[in-house]
C-alpha positions in Angstrom: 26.4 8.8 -52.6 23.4 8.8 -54.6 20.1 9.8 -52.3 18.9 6.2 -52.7 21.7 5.0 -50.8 22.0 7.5 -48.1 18.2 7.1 -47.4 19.2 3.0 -47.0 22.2 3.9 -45.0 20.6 6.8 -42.7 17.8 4.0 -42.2 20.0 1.1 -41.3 21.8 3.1 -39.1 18.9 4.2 -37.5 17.9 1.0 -36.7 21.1 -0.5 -35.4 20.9 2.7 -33.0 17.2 1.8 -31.7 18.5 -2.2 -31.6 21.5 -1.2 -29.2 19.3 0.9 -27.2 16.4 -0.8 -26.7 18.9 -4.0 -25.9 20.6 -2.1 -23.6 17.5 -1.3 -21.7 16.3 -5.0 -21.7 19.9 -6.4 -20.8 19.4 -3.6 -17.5 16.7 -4.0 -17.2 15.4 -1.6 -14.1 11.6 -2.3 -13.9 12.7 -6.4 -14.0 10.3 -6.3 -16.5 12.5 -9.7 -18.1 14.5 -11.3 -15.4 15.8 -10.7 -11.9 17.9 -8.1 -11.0 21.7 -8.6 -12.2 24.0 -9.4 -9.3 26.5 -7.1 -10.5 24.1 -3.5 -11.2 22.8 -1.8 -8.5 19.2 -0.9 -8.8 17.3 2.0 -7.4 13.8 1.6 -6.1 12.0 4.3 -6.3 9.0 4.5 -8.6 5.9 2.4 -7.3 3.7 1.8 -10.0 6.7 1.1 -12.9 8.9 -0.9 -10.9 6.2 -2.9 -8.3 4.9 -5.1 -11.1 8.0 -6.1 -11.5 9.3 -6.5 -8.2 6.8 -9.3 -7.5 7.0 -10.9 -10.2 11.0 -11.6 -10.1 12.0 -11.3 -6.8 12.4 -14.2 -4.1 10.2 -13.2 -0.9 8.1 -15.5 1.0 6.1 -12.6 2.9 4.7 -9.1 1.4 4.2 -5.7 3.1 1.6 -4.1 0.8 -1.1 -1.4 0.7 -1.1 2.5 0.0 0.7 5.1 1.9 0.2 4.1 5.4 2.4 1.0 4.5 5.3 3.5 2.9 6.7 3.7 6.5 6.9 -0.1 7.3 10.3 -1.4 7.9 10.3 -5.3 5.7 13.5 -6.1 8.3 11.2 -5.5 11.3 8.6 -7.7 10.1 11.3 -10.5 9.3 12.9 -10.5 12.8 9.2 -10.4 14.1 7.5 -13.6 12.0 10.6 -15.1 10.8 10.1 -14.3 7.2 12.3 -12.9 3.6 9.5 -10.0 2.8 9.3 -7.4 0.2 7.6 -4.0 0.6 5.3 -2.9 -1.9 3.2 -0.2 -2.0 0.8 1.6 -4.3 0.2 5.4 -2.7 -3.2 6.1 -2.7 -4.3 3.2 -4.4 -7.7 1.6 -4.4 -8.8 -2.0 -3.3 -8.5 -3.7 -6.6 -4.9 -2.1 -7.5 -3.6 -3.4 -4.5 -5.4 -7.1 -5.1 -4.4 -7.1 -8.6 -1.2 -7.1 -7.3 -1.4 -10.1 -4.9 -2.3 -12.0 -7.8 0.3 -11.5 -9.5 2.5 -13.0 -6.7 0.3 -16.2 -6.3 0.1 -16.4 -10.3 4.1 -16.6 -10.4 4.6 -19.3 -7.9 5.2 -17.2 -5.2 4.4 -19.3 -2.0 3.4 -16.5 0.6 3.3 -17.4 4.5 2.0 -13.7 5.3 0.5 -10.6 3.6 0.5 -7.2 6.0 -1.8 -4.6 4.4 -3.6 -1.4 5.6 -7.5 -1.4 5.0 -7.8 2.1 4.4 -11.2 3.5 5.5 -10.9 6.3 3.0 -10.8 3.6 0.0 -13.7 1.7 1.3 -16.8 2.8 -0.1 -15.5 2.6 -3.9 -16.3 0.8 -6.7 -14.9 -2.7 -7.0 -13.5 -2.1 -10.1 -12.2 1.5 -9.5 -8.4 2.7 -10.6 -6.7 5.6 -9.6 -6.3 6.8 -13.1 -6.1 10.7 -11.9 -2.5 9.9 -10.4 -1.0 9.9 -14.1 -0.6 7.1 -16.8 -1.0 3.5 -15.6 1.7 1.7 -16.9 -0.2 -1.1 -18.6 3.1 -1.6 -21.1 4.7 -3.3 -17.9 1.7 -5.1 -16.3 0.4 -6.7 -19.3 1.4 -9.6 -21.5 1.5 -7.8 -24.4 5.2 -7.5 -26.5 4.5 -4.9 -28.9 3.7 -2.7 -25.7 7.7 -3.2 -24.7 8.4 -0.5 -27.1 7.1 1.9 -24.7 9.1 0.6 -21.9 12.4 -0.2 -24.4 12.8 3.4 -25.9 11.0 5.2 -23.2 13.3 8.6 -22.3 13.0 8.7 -19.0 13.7 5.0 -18.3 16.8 5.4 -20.1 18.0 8.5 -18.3 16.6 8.4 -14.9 17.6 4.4 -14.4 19.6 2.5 -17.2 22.3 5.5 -17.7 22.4 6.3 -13.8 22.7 2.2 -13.5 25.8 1.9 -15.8 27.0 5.1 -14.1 27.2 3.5 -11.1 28.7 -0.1 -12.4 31.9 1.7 -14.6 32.9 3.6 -11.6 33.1 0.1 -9.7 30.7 1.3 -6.6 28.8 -1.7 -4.9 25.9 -3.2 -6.9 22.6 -4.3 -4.6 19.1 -3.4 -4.6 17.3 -0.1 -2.5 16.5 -2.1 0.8 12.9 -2.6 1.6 13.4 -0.5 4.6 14.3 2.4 2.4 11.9 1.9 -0.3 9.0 4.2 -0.6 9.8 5.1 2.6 8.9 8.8 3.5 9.3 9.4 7.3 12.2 11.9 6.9 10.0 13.8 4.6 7.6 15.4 6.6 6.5 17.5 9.6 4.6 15.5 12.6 2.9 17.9 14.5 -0.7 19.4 15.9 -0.2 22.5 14.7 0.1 20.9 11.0 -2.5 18.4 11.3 -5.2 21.4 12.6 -3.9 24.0 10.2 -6.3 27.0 11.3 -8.9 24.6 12.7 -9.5 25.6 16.4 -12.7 23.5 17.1 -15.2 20.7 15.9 -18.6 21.7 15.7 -21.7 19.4 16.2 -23.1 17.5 13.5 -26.0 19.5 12.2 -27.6 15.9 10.7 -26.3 12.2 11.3 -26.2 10.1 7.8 -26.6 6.5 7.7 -24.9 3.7 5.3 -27.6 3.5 2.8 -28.2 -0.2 1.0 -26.4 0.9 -2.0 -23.5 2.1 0.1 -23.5 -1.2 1.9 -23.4 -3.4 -1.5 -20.9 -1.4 -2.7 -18.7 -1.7 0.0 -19.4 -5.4 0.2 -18.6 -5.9 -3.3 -15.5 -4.2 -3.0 -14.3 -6.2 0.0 -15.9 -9.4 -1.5 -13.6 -8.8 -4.3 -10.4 -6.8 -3.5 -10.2 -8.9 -0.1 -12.4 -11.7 1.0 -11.8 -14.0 -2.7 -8.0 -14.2 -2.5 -8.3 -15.1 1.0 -10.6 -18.2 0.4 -8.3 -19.0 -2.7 -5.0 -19.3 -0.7 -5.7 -20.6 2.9 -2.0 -21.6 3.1 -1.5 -17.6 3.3 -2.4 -15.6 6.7 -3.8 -12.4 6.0 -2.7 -9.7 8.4 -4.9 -6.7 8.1 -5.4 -3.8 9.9 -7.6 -0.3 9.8 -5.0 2.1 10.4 -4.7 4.3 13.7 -6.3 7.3 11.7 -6.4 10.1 14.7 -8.9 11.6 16.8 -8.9 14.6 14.2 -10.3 12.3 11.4 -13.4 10.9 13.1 -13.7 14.6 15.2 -14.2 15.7 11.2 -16.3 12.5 10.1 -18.6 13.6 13.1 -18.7 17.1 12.2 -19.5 16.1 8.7 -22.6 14.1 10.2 -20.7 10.7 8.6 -19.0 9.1 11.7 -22.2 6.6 12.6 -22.5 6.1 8.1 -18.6 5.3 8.6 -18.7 2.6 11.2 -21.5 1.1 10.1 -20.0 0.3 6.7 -16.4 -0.5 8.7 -18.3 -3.3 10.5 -19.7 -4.8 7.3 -16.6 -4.8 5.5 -15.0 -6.6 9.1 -17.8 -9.2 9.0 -17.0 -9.9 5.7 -13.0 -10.7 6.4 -14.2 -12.5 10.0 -15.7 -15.4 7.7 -12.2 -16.1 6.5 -10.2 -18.2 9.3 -7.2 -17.4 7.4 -7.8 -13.4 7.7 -6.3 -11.9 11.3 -8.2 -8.5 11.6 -6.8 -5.8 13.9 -7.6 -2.1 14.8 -5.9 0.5 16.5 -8.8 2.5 17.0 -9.2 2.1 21.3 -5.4 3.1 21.1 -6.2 6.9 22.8 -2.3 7.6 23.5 -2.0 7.6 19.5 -4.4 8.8 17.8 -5.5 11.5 20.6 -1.9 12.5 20.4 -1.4 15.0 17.3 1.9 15.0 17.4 2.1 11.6 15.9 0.5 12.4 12.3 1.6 14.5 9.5 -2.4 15.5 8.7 -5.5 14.0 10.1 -4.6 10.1 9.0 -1.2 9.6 8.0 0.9 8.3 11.4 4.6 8.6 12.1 7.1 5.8 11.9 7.2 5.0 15.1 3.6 4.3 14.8 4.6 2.0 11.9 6.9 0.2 14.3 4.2 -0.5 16.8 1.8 -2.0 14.5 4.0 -4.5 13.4 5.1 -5.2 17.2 2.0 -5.0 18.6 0.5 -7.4 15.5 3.1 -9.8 16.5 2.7 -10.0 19.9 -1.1 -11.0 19.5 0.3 -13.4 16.8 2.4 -15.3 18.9 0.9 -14.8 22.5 -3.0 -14.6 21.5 -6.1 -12.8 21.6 -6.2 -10.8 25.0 -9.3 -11.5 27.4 -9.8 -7.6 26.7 -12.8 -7.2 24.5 -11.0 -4.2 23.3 -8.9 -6.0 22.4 -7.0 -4.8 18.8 -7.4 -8.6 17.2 -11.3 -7.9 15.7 -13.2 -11.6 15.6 -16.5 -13.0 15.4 -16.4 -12.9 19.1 -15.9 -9.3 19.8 -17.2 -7.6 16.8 -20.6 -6.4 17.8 -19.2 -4.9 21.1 -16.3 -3.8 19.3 -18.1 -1.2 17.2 -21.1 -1.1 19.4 -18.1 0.7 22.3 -16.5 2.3 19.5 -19.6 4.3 18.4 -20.5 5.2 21.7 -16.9 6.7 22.8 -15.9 8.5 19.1 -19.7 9.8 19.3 -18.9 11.4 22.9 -15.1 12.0 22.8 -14.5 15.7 23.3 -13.0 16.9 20.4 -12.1 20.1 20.8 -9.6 19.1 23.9 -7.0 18.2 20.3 -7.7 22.2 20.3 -6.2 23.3 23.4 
């Protein structure tokens, strides 16, 4: 063979390799980048930002579960026997505002008809830019969340989707075991993973000292934060009033503010809190709740893994607790966890007033 030929053969070759390959990938299919997932693979969920883009777009759900980590330990079949709803779960750990919202668009944009979304408002995430990405967390996979086809190259012949989900994939289908889909419930979930204890969540703390100077929100604080929740919140509210918006600040514990306060940011913190709830109270279609007067949680250590993220039972009775309100209404209570226009002066006026006094270093003892 002269070297003409077996440069033209090595090179067809080559290419009928990359075709099968990359056509295997697309006919698998594990991000559902192109279609649905097949009824007869079984597909494991397991990587948030590759496979969530994905999810939303190609999967049949009337109801999401969404936000960062403190929505990893929500169960999507809990939230379906509670609001009689087919949901999906998914969640962007430590994502900001606009990640998550980005997302939600995505649904709406592909004729998804939602009847409830159920996301965290983390306090952490709130005074950030409106157009902030968590880019630190490794590459964003903009080859899946885009619309452009050359970028499928780096999804088709990418190593690790070919050996850490097509391969394991077929694995699974030649050996005849049951095809499916991780179940929400499952999915991102992390419960088993960790340690839930005082001792963990104080480390080698053994007090809170007194703030030795009290910050305020400043007015750039406060336009930032309103242009993040104006954005990443408020406008896809007012876009879709079919869709009821079920947010919540998450039952952070006792520890968290006891270090806000130390830090001389506590009263900064609430102030901008209550802006970003006055915001969400002028949509009708946005149900606010807190967890915040909730003392047998969040004073209880031994419900968190570190200073903010709760156990599952805690994830449990949010959603239960959410529900009731839902179908019973607001209690007469002004502390009570639903947040309105009503309540929300003497909501956070209380709220100051109790996390400024609350003796801290009794979490110590």
């Amino acid at each position: 063979m002269t070297g003409k030929k077996w440069v033209s053969t090595f090179l067809i070759l080559f290419l009928c390799v990359m075709i099968f390959v990359g056509g295997v990938v697309a006919f698998v299919d594990p991000f559902f980048h192109y279609r649905a997932p097949r009824d007869y693979f079984y597909y494991k969920l397991y990587d948030q930002r590759s496979q969530n883009d994905g999810i939303t777009k190609r999967f049949d759900y009337d109801a999401m579960l969404t936000g960062t980590s403190m929505a990893e330990n929500f169960k999507a079949s809990r939230f379906d026997e509670l609001f009689g709803t087919n949901s999906v779960k998914i969640v962007y750990a430590g994502a900001t505002y606009k990640e998550i919202n980005d997302n939600l668009k995505v649904s709406y944009d592909t004729g998804h008809a939602l009847k409830y979304v159920f996301r965290p408002i983390d306090y952490s995430l709130l005074l950030r830019d409106k157009d902030e990405m968590r880019m630190d967390m490794g590459e964003y996979p903009v080859w899946i969340t885009n619309k452009n086809l050359f970028d499928d190259v780096k999804y088709l012949f990418n190593r690790d989707v070919i050996l850490h989900y097509v391969l394991p994939t077929l694995v699974r289908y030649f050996k005849g075991q049951e095809p499916g889909v991780t179940p929400f419930d499952e999915y991102s979930y992390t419960g088993d993973e960790n340690e839930y204890s005082g001792d963990v969540v104080l480390n080698v703390r053994t007090s809170f000292d007194d703030p030795k100077e009290t910050f305020h929100a400043t007015d750039d604080e406060i336009l930032m934060v309103a242009a993040n929740v104006d954005q990443n919140i408020v406008s896809l509210a007012k876009e879709h009033p079919e869709t009821t918006f079920l947010y919540f600040f998450p039952p952070y514990s006792m520890a968290y503010w006891g270090e806000e306060r130390e830090e001389g940011d506590l009263q900064k913190n609430l102030e901008l809190i209550k802006v970003a709830a006055s915001l969400m109270l002028e949509c009708d279609n946005i149900h606010l709740y807190s967890f915040a007067y909730q003392f047998d949680v969040t004073g209880n250590l031994d419900n968190y893994k570190d200073v903010a993220h709760y156990s599952p039972e805690i994830n449990d009775l949010i959603e239960a607790e959410i529900a009731d309100v839902e179908k019973n209404g607001i209690e007469s209570d002004k502390l009570s966890i639903r947040i309105t226009e009503d309540n929300v002066d003497s909501f956070f006026d209380e709220l100051s007033e109790i996390l400024e006094n609350y003796d801290y270093n009794s979490l110590c003892r």
